[in-house]
C-alpha positions in Angstrom: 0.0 0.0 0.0 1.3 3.5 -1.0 0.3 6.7 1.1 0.1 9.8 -0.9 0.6 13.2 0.8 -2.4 15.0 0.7 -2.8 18.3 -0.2 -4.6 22.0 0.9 -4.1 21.1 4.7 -4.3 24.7 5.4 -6.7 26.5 3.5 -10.2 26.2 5.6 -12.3 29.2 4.1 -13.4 32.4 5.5 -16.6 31.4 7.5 -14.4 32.7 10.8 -14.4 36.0 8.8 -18.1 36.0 8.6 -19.0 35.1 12.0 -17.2 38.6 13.0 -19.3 40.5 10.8 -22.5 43.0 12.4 -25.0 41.4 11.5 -26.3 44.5 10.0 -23.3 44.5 7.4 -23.7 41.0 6.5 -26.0 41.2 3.1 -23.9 43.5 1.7 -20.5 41.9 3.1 -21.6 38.6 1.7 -22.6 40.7 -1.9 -19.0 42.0 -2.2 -17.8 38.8 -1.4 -19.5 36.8 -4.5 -18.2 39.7 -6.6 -14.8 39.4 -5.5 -14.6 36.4 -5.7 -16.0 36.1 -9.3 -18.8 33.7 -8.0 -22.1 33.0 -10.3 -23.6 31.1 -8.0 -24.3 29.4 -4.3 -22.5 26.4 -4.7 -19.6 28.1 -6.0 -19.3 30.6 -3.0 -20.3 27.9 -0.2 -17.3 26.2 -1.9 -14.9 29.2 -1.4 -16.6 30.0 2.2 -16.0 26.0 3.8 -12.7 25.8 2.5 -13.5 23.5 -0.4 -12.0 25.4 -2.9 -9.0 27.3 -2.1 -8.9 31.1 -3.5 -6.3 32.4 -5.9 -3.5 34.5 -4.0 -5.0 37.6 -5.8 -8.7 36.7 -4.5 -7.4 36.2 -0.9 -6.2 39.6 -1.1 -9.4 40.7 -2.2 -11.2 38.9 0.4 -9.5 40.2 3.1 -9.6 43.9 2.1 -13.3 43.1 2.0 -13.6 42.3 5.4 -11.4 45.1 6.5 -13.5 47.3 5.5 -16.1 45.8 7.5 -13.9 45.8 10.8 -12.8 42.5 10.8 -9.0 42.1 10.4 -8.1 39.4 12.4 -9.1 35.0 12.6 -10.7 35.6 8.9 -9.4 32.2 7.7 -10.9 29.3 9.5 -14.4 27.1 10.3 -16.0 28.0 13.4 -17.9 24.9 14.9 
């Protein structure tokens, strides 16, 4: 039997980002989020959000200047359970 390493051990999306977020700032938080991110639909942002997919360096960036501006700067990447 061979192991393989596996891969993207790291990566475990933003929904510690979102959690931070006022709840009154969340719709439209959310809304620059599928734009940043380039997303077209729900699947393809609850990928990105639960660390499914892994972003591009460029859309990390983005996604954290997103949530900056919403006063989150800190524990963005990460599942809270």
């Amino acid at each position: 039997m061979t192991l393989t390493a596996t891969t993207n051990t790291t990566f475990r999306g933003f929904r510690a980002g979102l959690d931070q977020v006022k709840s009154g700032d969340l719709r439209a938080c959310v809304a620059e989020l599928w734009k940043t991110l380039g997303s077209n639909n729900r699947n393809s942002f609850y990928c990105y959000r639960d660390g499914k997919q892994e972003p591009k360096a460029s859309q990390a960036a983005a996604v954290m200047e997103v949530f900056a501006k919403y006063g989150v700067t800190e524990n963005i990447w990460g599942v809270c359970d």
